[in-house]
C-alpha positions in Angstrom: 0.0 0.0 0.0 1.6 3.6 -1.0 2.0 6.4 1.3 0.3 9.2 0.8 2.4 12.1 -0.6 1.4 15.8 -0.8 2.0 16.9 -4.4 5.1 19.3 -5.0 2.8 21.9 -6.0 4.2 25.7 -6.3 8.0 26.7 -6.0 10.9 25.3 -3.7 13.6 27.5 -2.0 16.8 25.9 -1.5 18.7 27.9 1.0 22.1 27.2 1.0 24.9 27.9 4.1 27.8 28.7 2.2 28.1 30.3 -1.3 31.6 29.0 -2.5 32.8 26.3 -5.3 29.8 23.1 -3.9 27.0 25.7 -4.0 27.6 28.0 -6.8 28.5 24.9 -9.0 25.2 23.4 -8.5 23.2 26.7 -8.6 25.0 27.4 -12.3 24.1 23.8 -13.4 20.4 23.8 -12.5 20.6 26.7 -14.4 22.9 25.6 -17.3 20.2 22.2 -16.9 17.4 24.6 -17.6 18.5 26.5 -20.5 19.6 23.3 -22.2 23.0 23.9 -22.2 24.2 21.0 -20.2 22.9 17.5 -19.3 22.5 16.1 -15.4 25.3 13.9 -15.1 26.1 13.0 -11.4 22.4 12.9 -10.2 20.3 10.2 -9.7 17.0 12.5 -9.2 17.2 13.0 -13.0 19.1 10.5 -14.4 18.5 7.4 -12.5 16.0 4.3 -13.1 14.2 2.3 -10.9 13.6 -1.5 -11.7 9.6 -2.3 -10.6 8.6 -5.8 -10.1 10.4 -9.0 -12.0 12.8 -8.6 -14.6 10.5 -9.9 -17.2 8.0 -6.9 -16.7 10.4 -4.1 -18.1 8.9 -1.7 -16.2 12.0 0.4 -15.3 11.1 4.3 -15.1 12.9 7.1 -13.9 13.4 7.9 -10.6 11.3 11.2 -11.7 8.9 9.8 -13.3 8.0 7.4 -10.5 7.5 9.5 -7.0 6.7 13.1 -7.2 9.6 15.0 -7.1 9.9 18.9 -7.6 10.2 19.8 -10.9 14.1 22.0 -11.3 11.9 24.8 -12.9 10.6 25.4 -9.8 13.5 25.4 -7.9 14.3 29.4 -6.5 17.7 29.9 -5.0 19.0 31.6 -1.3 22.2 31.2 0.5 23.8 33.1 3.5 27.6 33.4 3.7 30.2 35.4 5.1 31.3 37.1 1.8 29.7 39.7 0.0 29.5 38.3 -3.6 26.9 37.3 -5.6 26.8 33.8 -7.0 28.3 35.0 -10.4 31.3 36.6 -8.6 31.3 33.6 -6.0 31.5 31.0 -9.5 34.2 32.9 -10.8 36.5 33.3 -7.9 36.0 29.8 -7.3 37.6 28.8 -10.5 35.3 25.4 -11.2 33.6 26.2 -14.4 34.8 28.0 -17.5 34.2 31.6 -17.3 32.2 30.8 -20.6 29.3 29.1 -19.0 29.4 31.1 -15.8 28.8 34.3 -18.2 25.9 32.3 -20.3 24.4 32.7 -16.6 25.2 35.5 -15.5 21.9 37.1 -14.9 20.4 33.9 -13.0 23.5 34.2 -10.5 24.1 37.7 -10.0 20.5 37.2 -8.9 21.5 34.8 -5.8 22.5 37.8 -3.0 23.9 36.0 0.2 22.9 36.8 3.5 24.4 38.1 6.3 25.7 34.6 7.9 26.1 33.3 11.0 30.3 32.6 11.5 32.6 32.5 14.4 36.2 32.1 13.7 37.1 30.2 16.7 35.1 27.0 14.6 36.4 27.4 11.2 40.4 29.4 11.7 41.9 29.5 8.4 38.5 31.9 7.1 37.4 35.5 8.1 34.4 37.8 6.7 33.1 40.7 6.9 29.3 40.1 6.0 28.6 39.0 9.2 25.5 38.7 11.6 25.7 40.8 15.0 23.5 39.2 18.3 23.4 39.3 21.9 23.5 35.9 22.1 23.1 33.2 19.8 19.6 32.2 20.3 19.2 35.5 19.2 21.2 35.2 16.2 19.2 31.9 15.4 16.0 34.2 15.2 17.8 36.3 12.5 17.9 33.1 10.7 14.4 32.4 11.0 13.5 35.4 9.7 15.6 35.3 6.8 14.0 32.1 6.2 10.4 33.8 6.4 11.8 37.0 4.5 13.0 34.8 1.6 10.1 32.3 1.5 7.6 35.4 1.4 9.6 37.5 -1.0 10.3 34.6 -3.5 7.0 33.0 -3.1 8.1 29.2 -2.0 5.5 26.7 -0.7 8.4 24.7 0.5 12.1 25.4 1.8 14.9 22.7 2.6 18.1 23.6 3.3 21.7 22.3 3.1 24.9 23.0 4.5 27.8 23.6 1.9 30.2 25.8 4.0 33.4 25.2 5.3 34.1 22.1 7.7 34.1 23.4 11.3 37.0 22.6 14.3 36.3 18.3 16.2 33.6 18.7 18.8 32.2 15.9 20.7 28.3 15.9 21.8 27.8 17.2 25.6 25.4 18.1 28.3 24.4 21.4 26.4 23.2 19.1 23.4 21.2 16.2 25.3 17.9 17.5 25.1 15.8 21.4 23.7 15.9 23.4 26.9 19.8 22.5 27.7 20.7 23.7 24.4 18.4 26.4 24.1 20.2 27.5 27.5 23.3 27.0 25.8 22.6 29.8 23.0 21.8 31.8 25.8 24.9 31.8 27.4 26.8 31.9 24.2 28.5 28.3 25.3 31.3 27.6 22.8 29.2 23.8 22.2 27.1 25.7 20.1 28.9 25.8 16.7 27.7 28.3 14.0 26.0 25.0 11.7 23.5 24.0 14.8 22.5 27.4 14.9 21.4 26.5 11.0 20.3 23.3 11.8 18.1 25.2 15.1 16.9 27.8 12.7 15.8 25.4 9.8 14.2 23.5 12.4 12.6 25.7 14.4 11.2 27.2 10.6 9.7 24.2 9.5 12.5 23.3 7.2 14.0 19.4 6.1 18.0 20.0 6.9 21.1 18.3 5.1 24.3 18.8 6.6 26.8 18.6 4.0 29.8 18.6 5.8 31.5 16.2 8.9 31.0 18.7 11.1 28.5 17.6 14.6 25.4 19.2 13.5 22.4 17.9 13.5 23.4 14.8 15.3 23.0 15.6 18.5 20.2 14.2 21.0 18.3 17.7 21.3 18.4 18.6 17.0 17.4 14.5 16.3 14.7 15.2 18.7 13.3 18.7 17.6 13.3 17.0 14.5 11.1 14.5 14.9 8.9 16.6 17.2 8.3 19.1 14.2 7.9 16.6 11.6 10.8 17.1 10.0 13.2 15.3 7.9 17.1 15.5 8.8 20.3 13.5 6.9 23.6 14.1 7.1 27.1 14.0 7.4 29.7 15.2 5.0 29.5 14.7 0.9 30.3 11.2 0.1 32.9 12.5 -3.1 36.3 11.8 -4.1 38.2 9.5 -2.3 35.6 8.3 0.1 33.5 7.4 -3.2 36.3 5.4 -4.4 36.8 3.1 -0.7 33.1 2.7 -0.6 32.9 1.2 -4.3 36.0 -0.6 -3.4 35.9 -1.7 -0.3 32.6 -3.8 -0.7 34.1 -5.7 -3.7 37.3 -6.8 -1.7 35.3 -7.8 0.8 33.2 -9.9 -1.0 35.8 -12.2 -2.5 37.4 -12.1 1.2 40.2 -10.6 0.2 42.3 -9.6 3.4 43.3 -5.8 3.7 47.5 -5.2 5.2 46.8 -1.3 5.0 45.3 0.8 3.2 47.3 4.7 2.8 45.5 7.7 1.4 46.4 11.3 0.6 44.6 14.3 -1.0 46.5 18.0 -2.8 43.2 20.6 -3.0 43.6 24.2 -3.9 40.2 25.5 -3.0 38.7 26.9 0.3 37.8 23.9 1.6 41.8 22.6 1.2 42.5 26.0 2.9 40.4 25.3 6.0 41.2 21.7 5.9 44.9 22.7 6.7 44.3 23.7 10.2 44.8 20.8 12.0 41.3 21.6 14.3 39.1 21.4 11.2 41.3 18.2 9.7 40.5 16.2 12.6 36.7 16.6 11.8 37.3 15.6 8.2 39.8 12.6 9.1 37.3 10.8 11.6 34.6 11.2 9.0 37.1 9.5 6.7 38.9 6.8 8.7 35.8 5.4 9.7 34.3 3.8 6.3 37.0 1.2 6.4 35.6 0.0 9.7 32.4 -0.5 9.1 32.7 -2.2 5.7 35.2 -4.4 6.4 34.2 -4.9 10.3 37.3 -6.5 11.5 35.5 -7.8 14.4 34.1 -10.7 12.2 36.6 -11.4 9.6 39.2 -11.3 12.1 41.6 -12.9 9.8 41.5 -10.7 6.9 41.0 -7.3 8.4 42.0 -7.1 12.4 44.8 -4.1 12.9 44.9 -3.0 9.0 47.1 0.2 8.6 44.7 3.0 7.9 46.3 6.4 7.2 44.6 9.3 5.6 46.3 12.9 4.6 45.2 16.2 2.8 47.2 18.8 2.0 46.6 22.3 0.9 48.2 22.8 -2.4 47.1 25.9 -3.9 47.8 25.5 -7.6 45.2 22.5 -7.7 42.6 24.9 -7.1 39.0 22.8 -7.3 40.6 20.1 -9.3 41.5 17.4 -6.0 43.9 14.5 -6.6 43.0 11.6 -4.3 46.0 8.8 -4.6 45.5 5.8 -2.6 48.5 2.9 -2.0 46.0 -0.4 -0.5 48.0 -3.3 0.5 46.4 -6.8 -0.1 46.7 -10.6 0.5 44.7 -13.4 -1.4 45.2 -16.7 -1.5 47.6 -18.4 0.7 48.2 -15.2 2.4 49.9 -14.0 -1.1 50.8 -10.1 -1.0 49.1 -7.7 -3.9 48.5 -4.3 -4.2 45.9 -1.7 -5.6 47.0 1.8 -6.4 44.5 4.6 -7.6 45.3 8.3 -8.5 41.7 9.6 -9.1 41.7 13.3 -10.6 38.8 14.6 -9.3 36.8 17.4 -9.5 35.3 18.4 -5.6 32.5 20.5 -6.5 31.6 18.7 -9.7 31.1 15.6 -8.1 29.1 17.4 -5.0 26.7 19.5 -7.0 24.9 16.5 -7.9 24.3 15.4 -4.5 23.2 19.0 -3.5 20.6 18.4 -6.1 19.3 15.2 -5.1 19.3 16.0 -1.4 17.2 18.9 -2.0 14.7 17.0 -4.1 14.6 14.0 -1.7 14.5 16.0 1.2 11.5 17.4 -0.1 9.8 14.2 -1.1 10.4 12.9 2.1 8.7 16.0 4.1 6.1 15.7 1.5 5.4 12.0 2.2 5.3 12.6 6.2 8.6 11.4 7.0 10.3 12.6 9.9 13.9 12.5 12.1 17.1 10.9 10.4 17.1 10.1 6.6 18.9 6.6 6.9 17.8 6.0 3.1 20.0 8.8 2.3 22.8 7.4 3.6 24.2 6.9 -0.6 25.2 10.7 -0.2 27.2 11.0 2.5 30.5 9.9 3.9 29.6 9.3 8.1 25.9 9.0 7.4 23.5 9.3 10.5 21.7 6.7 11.9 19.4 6.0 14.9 21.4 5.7 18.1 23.3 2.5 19.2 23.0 1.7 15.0 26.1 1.2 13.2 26.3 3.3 9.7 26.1 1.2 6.3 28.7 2.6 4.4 28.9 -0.2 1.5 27.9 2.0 -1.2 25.5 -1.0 -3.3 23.3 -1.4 -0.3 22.8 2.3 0.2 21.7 2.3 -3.2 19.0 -0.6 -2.6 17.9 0.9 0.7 17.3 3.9 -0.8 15.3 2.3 -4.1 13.7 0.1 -1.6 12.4 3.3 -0.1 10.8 4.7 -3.1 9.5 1.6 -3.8 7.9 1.2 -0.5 6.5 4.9 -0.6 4.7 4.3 -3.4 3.6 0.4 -2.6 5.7 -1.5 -5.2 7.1 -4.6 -4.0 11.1 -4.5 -2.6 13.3 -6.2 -4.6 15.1 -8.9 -2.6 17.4 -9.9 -5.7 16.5 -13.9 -4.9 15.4 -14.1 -7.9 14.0 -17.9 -7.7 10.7 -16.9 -9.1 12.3 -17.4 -12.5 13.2 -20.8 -11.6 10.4 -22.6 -9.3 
């Protein structure tokens, strides 16, 4: 039996933290999508399929053509950020695209105005702005929010708003007492507490407005006790953490295939050169440890040492990124993974993937925005584990370990669809073609 879903009637706001290389990339390919200048390539809201029912039946639509998702002409852009430039200027100081196409836009993004944002320095070192909010306190600065929210919903006539963190990966924090429940971290704003980082005041504000939330990078967000909660108690859908991209991309497509032929792991050794902001911020060793334990921990779970003790029990797991300003946007992951087969035979796999960051994240922004969407649309509420395909450390309910193996995120999530609107899950057994 399908779930009822509202129709995605009328336009969407996507209010974006953070107007740099991720977010002007995607706002400039919707756009560039629009005019029929470019294709969709990276997102599975557009491009992607969905198999229905046996494989005899050929009954394999799009993804967009089988739940109800927002159509990208009605998509209407916002974003708040700590530098004054529009979108267009934003695009072209972050280097991505080719001037060429950022100019066939130019009116769209010079359109895209950011707000004043919300930024403390002491969470995020290696940046500083000038277009900045001013509060007494941070609850207070958390209503600015909310009525930039309500301001840019009413001016731009949006029936819906989701919104997605694409700014700059904050310095390690651990959850505490000031995040276990609403009125302790409502206190917390109050008294300014420095466990109240700059992207849960986002994450309060989009809450607290009535808006889905994606937090894009590893920072602790929405994952704590009192934001899981507010969530669910508004009706709200959250997901989260950190852009499954470049190099993660590659362990989690990996990973799953040496495990499945039980092929045991020695070490594994990765390092990253990026030139853009997020390589910049990334350098200070505060925000690195936020990205590395967002990183280091895929391995784990894939592989879980704990049950193939013999194969995978005290691998080498080593990960690096250095800031390397000629590289700009253009990242170069290189992994070295040590190997033994048969016999306890060494092998090794080496990979140098050329990436580009913010190519390969505008996609997600995309889809995360639509799903979101859909899934506030369809009632659902709390942590997005169906979304898990997206991200890197991807949330979970408590006490649940995270399923990083990229192939089952993909069927839990199509499984979900398929639930949503009452089509049978597919299992794979596939002995009805055979009794």
């Amino acid at each position: 039996m399908s779930k009822t879903i509202e129709e995605p009637k009328g336009k969407l706001g996507v209010l974006l933290v953070g107007l740099g290389a991720v977010s002007t990339t995607f706002i400039a390919g919707v756009e560039a999508i629009k005019k029929g200048l470019a294709e969709p390539i990276g997102s599975l809201t557009q491009m992607g399929t969905i198999r229905l029912g046996k494989r005899t039946d050929n009954r394999v639509p799009k993804i967009k053509d089988f739940v109800p998702l927002a159509s990208l002409e009605d998509l209407v852009f916002g974003a708040w950020d700590i530098f004054e430039e529009d979108a267009y200027e934003a695009a072209l100081h972050a280097g991505v695209l080719e001037r060429e196409l950022v100019n066939q836009l130019k009116a769209e993004l010079q359109s895209v105005r950011p707000m004043k944002a919300v930024f403390d320095q002491h969470y995020v070192k290696r940046l500083n702005g000038t277009h900045i909010k001013q509060g007494a306190n941070k609850l207070e600065l958390a209503e600015q929010l909310i009525e930039d929210i309500t301001n840019f919903k009413r001016a731009n006539e949006c029936d819906r708003v989701v919104m997605i963190w694409c700014a700059s990966t904050e310095v390690f924090m651990k959850s505490g007492r000031d995040h276990e429940d609403i009125k302790s971290f409502e206190q917390a704003m109050r008294e300014n507490s420095p466990a109240i980082a700059p992207s849960m005041i986002y994450a309060y504000a989009a809450l607290k407005a009535g808006v889905p939330f994606a937090n894009g990078a590893p920072n602790l967000t929405v994952d704590v006790p009192a934001l899981t909660r507010l969530a669910i108690n508004e009706g709200l859908p959250v997901c989260g953490k950190d852009f499954k991209t470049g190099q993660t991309l590659m362990k989690t497509i990996l990973a799953p295939g040496l495990k499945s032929r039980l092929l045991g792991l020695h070490g594994w050794f990765s390092t990253n050169i990026l030139g853009n902001r997020d390589g910049e911020v990334l350098d200070d060793p505060e925000s690195f440890k936020t990205k590395e334990e967002s990183k280091l921990s895929v391995l784990e779970y894939i592989l879980q040492p704990d049950v193939y003790p013999t194969l995978y029990k005290d691998f080498s797991h080593i990960v690096r990124i250095n800031y390397y300003p000629p590289r700009g946007d253009n990242k170069e992951g290189w992994d070295n993974i040590d190997i033994f087969g048969w016999l306890g035979y060494p092998m090794q796999i080496k990979i140098d993937f050329l990436c580009r960051d913010s190519i390969l994240a505008a996609p997600i922004v995309l889809d995360l925005a639509l799903f979101l969407d859909l899934a506030h649309r369809a009632g659902m509420r709390g942590i997005q584990e169906w979304l898990s395909f997206y991200f890197k450390s991807p949330m979970t309910a408590p006490e649940l370990y995270p399923e990083h193996d990229l192939f089952i995120q993909l069927m839990k999530l199509k499984n979900t669809l398929r639930h949503l609107r009452g089509e049978e899950l597919i299992t794979h057994l596939g002995l009805e073609y055979y009794d």
